[in-house]
N, CA, C and O atoms as a GROMACS GRO file, in nm:
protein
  428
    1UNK      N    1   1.923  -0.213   0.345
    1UNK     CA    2   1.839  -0.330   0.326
    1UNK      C    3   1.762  -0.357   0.453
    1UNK      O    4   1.804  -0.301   0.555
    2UNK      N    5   1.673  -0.422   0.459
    2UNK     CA    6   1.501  -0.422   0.509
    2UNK      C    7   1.582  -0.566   0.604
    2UNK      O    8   1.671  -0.636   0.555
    3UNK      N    9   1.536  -0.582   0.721
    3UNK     CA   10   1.539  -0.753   0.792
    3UNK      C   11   1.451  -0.788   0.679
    3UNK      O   12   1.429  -0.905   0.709
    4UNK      N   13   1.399  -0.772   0.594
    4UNK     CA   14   1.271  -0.869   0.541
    4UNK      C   15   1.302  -0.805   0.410
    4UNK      O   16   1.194  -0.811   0.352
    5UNK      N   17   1.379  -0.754   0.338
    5UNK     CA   18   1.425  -0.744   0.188
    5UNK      C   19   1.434  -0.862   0.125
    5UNK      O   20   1.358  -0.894   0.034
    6UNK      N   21   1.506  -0.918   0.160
    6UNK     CA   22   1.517  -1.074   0.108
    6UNK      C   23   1.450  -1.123   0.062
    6UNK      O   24   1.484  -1.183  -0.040
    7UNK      N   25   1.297  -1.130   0.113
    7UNK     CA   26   1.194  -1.201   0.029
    7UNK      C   27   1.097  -1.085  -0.051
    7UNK      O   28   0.990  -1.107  -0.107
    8UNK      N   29   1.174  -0.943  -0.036
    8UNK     CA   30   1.073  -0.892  -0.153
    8UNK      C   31   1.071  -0.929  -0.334
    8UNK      O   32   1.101  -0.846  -0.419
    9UNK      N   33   1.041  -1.033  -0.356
    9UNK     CA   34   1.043  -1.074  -0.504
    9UNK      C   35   0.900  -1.039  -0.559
    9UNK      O   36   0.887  -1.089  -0.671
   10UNK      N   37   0.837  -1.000  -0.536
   10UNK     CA   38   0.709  -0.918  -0.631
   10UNK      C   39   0.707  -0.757  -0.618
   10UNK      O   40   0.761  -0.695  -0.526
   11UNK      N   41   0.647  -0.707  -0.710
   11UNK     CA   42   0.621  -0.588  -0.787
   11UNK      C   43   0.501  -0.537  -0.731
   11UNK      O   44   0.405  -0.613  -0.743
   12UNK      N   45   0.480  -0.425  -0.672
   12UNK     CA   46   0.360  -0.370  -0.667
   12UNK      C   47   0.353  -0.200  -0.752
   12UNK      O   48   0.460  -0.150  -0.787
   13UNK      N   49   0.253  -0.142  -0.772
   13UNK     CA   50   0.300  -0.016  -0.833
   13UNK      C   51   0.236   0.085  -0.714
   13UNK      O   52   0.163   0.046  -0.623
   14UNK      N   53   0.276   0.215  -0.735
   14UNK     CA   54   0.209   0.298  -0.586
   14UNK      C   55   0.192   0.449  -0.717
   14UNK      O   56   0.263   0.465  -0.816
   15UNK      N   57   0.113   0.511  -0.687
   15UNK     CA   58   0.066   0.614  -0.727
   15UNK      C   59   0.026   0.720  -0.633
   15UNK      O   60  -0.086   0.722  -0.581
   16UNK      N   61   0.123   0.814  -0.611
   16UNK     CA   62   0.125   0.915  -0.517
   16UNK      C   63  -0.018   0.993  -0.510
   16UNK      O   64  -0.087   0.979  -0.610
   17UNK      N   65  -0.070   1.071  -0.408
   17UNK     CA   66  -0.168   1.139  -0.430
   17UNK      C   67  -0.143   1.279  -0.421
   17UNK      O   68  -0.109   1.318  -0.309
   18UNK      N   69  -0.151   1.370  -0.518
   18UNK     CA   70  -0.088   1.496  -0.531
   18UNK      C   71  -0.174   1.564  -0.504
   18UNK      O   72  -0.131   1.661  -0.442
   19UNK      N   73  -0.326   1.568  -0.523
   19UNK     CA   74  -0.418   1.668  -0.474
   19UNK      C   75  -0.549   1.641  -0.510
   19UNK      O   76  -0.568   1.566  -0.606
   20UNK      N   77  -0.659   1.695  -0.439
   20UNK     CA   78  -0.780   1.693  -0.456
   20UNK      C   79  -0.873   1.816  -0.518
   20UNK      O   80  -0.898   1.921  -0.458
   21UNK      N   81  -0.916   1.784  -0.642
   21UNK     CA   82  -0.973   1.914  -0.710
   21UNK      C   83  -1.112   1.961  -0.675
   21UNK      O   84  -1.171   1.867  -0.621
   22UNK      N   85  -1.197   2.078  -0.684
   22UNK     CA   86  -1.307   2.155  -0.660
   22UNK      C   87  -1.408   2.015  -0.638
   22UNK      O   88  -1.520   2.022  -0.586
   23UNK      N   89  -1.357   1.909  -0.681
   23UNK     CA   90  -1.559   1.847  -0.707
   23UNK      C   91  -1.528   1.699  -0.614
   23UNK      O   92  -1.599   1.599  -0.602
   24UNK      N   93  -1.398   1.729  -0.560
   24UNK     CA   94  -1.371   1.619  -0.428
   24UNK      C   95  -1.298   1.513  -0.516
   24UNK      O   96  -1.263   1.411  -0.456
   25UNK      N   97  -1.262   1.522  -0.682
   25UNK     CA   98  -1.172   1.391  -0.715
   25UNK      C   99  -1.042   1.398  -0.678
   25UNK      O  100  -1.004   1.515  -0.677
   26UNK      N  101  -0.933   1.296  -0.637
   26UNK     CA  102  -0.820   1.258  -0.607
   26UNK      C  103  -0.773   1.267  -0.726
   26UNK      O  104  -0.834   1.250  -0.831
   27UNK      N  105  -0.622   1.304  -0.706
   27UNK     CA  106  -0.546   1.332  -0.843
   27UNK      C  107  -0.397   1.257  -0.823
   27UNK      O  108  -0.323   1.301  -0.734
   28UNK      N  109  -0.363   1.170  -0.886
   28UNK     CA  110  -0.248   1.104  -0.873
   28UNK      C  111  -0.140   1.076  -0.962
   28UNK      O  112  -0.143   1.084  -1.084
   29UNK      N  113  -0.026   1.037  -0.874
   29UNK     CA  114   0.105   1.057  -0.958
   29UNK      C  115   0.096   0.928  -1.055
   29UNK      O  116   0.017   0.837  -1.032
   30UNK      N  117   0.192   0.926  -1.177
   30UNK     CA  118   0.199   0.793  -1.243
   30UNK      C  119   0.209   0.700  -1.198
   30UNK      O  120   0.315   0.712  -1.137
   31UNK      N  121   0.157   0.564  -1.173
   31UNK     CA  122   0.209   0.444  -1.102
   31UNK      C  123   0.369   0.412  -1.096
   31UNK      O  124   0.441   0.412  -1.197
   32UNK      N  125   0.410   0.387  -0.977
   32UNK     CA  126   0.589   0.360  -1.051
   32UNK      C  127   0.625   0.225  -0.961
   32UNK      O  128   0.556   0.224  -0.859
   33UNK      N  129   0.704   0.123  -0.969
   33UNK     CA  130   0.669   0.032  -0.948
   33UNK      C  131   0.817   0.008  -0.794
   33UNK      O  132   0.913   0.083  -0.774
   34UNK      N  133   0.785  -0.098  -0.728
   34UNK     CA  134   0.820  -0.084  -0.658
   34UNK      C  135   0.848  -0.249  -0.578
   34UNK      O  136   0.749  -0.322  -0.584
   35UNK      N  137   0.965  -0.305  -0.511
   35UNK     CA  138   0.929  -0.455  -0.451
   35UNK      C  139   0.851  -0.447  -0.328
   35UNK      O  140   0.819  -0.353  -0.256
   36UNK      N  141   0.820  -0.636  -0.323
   36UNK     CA  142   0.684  -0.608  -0.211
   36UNK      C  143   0.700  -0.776  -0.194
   36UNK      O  144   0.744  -0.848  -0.283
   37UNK      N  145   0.661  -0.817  -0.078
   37UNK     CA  146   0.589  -0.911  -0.048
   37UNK      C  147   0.448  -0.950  -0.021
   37UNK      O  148   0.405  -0.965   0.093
   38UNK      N  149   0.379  -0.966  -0.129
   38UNK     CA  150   0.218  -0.993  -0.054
   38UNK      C  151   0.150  -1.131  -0.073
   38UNK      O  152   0.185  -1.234  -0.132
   39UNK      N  153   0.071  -1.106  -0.022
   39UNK     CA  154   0.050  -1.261   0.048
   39UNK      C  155  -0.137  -1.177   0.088
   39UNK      O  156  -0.179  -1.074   0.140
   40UNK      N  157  -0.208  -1.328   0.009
   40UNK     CA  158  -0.359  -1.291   0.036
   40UNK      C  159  -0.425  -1.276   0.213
   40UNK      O  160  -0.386  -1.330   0.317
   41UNK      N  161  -0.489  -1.220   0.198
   41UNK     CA  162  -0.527  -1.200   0.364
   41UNK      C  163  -0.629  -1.123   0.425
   41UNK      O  164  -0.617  -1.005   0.459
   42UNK      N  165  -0.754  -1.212   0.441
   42UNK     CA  166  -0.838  -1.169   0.453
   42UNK      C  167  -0.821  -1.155   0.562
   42UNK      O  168  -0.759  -1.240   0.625
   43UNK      N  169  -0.884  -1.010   0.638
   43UNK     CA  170  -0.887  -1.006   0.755
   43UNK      C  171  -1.002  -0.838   0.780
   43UNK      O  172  -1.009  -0.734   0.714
   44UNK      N  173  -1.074  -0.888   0.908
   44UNK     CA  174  -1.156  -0.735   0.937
   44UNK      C  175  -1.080  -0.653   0.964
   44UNK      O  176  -0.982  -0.672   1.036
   45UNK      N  177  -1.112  -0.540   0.909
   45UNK     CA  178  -1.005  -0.408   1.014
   45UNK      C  179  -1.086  -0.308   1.018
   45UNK      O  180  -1.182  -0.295   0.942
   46UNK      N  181  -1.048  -0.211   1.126
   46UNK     CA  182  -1.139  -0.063   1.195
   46UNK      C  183  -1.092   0.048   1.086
   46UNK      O  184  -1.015   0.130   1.137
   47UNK      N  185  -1.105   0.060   1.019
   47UNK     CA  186  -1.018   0.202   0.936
   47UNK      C  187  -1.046   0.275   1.035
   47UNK      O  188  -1.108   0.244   1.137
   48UNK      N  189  -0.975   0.430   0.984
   48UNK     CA  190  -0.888   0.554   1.041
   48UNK      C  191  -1.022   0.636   1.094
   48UNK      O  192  -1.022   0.717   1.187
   49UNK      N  193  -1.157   0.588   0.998
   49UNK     CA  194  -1.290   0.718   0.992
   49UNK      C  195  -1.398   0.563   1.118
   49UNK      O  196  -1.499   0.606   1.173
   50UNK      N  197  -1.370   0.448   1.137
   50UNK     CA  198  -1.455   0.389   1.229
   50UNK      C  199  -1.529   0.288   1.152
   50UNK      O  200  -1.617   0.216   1.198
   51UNK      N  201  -1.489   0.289   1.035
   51UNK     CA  202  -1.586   0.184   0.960
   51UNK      C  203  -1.523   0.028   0.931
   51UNK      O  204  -1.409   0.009   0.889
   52UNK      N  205  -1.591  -0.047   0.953
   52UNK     CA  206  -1.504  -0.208   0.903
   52UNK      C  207  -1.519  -0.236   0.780
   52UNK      O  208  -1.616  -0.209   0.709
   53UNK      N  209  -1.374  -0.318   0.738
   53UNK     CA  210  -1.379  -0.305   0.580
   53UNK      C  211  -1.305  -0.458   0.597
   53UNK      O  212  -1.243  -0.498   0.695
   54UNK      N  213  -1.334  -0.540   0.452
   54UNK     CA  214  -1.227  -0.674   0.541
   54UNK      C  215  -1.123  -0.622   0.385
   54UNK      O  216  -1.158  -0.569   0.280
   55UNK      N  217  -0.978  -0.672   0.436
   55UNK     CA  218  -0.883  -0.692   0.344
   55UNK      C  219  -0.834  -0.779   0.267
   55UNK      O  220  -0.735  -0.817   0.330
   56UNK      N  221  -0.837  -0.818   0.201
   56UNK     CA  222  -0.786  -0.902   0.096
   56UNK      C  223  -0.615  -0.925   0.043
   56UNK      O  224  -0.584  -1.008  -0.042
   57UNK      N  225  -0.543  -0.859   0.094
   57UNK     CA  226  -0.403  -0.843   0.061
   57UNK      C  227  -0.371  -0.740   0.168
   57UNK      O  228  -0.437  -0.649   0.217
   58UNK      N  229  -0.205  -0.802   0.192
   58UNK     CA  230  -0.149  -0.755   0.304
   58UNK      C  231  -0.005  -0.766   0.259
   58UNK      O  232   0.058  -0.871   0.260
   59UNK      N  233   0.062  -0.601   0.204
   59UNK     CA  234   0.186  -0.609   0.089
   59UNK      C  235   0.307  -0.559   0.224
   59UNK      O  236   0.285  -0.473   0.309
   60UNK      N  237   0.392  -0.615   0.213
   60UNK     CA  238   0.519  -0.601   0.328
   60UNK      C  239   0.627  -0.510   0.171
   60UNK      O  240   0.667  -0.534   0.057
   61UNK      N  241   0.628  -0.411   0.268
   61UNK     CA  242   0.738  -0.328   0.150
   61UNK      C  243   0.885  -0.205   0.210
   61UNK      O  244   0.886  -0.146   0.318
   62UNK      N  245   0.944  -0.201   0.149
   62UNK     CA  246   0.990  -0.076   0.205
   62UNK      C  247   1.020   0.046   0.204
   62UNK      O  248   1.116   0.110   0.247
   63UNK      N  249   0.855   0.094   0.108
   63UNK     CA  250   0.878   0.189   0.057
   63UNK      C  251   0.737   0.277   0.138
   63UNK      O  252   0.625   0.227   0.132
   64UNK      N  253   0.755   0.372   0.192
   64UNK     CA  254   0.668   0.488   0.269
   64UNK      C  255   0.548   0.477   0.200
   64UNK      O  256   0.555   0.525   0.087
   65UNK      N  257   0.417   0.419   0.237
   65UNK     CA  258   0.318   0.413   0.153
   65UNK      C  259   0.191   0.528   0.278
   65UNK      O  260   0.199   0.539   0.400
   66UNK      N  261   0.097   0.589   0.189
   66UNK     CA  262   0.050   0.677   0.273
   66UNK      C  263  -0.086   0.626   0.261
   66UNK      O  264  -0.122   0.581   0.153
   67UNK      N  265  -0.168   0.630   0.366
   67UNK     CA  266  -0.342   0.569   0.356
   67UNK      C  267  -0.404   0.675   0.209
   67UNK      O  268  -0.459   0.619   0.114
   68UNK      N  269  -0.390   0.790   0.212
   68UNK     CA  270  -0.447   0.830   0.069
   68UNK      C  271  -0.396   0.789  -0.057
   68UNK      O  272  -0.480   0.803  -0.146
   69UNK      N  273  -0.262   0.730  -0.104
   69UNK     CA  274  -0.208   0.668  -0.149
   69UNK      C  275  -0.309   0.574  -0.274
   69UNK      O  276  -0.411   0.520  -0.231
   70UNK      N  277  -0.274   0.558  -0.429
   70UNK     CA  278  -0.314   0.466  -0.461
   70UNK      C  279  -0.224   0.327  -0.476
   70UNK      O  280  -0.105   0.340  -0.506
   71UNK      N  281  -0.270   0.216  -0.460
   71UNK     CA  282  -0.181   0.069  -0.437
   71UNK      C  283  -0.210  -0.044  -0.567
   71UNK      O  284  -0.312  -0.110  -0.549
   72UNK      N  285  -0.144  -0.072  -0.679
   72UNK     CA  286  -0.215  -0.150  -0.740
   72UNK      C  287  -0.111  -0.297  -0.686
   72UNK      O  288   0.012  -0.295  -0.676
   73UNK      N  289  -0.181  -0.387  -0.664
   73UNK     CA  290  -0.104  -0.519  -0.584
   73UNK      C  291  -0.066  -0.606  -0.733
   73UNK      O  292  -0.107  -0.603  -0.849
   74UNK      N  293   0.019  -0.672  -0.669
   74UNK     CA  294   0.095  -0.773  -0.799
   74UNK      C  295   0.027  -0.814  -0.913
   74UNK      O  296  -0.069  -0.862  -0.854
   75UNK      N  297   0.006  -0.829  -1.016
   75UNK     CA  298  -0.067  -0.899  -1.105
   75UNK      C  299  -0.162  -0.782  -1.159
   75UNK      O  300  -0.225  -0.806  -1.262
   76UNK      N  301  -0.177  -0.664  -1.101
   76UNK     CA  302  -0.318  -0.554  -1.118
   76UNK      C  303  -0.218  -0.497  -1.228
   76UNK      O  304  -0.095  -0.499  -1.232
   77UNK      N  305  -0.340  -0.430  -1.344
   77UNK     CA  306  -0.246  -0.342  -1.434
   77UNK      C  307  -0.281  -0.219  -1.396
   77UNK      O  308  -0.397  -0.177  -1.401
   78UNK      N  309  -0.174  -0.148  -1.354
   78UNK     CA  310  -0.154   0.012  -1.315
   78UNK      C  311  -0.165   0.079  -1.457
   78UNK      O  312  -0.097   0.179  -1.482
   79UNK      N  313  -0.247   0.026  -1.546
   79UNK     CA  314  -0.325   0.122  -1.653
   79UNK      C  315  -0.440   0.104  -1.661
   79UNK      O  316  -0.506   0.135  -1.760
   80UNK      N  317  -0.495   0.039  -1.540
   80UNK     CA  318  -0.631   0.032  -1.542
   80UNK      C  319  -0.664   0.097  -1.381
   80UNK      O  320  -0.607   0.046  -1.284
   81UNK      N  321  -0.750   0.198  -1.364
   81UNK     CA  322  -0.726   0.318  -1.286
   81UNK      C  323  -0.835   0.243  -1.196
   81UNK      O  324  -0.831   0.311  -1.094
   82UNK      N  325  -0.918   0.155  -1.177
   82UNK     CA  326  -1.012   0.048  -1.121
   82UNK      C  327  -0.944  -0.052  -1.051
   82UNK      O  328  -0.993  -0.100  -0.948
   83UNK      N  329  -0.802  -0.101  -1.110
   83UNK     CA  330  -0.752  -0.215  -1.042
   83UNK      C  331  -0.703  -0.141  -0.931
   83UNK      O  332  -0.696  -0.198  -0.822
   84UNK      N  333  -0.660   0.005  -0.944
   84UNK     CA  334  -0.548   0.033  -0.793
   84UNK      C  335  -0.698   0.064  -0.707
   84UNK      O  336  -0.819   0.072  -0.729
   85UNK      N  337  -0.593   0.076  -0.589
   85UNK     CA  338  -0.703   0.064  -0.425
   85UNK      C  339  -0.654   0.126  -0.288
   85UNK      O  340  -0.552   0.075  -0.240
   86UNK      N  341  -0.706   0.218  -0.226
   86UNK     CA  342  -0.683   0.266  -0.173
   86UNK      C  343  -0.651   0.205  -0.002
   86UNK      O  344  -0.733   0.133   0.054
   87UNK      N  345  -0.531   0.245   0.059
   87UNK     CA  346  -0.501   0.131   0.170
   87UNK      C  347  -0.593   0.130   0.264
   87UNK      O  348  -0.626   0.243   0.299
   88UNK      N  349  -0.645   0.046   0.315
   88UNK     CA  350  -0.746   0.022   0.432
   88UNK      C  351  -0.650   0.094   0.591
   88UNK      O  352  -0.678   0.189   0.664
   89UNK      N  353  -0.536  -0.003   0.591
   89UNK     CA  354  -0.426   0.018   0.703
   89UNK      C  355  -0.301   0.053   0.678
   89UNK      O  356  -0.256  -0.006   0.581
   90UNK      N  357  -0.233   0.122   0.726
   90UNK     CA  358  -0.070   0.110   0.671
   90UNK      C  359  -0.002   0.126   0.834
   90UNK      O  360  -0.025   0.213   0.918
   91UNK      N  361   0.102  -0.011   0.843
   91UNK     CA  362   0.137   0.007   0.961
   91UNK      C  363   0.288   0.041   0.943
   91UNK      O  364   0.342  -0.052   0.883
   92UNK      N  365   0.392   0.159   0.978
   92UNK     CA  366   0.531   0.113   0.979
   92UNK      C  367   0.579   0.026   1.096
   92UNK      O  368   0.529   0.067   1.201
   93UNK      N  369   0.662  -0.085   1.115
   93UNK     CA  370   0.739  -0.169   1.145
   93UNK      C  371   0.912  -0.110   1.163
   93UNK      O  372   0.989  -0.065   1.079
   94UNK      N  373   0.928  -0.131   1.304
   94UNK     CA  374   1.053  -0.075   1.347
   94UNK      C  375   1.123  -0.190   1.341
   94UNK      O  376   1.062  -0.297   1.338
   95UNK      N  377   1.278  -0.185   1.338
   95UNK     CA  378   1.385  -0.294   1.345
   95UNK      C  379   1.419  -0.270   1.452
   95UNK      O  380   1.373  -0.170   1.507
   96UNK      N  381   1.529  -0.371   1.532
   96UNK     CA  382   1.555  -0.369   1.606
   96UNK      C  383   1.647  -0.217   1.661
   96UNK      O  384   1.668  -0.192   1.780
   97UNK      N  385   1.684  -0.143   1.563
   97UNK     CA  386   1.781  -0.047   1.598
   97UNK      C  387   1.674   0.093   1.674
   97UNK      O  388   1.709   0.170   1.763
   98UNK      N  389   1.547   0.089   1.604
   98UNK     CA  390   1.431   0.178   1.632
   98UNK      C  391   1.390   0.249   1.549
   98UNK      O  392   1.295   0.326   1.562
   99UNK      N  393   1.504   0.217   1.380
   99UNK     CA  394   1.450   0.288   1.251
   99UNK      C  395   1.316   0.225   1.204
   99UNK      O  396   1.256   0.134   1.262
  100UNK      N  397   1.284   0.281   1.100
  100UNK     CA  398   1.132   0.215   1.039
  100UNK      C  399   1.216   0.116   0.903
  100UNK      O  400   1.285   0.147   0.805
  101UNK      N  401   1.162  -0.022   0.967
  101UNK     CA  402   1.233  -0.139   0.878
  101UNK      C  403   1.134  -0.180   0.729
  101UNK      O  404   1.190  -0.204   0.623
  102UNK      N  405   1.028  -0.181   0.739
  102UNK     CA  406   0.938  -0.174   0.649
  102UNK      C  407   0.801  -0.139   0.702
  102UNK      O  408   0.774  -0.101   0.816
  103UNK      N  409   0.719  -0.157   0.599
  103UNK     CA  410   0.592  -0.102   0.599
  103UNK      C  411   0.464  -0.197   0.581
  103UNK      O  412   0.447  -0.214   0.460
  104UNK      N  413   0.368  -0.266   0.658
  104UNK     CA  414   0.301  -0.331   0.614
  104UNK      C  415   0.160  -0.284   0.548
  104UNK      O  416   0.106  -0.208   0.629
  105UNK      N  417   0.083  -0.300   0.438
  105UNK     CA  418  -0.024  -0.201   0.397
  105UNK      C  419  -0.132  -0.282   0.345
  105UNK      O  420  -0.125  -0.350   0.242
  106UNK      N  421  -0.225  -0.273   0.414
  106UNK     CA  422  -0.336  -0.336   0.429
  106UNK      C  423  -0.450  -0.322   0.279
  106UNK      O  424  -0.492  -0.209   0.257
  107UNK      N  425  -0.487  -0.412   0.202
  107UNK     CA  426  -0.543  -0.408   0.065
  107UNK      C  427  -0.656  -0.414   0.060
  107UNK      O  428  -0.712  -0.411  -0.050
   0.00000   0.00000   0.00000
């Protein structure tokens, strides 16, 4: 358990990214669902390529989420292939011991 398990009481779904075919589309795993804390949050951020993007959701989880990754946030239906979104940021968060305690992932 997470220092911050405790308050994961929402659902997010994550959809792995398994590969990219001849014409540059992303190909992904089934959504499977997963706990989360998120909480709205707008904020600017630098992505990974230099560009500013602002965020809208900021999901605390403890499950390995990867920037190619698809994310559908609480309330989104992971059968609608428009609602999921690809992470702006994903930071892991160490505990005090120096393991990775959760994951924060930028929406």
């Amino acid at each position: 358990m997470t220092l911050m398990g405790h308050t994961f009481r929402q659902t997010f779904h994550l959809a792995r990214h398994l590969s990219t075919n001849a014409g540059g589309e992303s190909e992904y795993s089934e959504p499977e669902p997963h706990r989360c804390r998120c909480e709205g949050d707008t904020k600017r951020l630098v992505t990974a390529d230099g560009s500013e993007r602002v965020s809208e959701f900021l999901v605390f989880t403890s499950v390995a989420v990867r920037p190619e990754d698809r994310v559908y946030p609480p309330d989104a239906d992971p059968d609608d292939d428009s609602a999921g979104r690809e992470p702006l940021r994903v930071i892991a968060r160490r505990g005090l011991s120096g393991a990775v305690d959760h994951y924060e992932v930028y929406l």
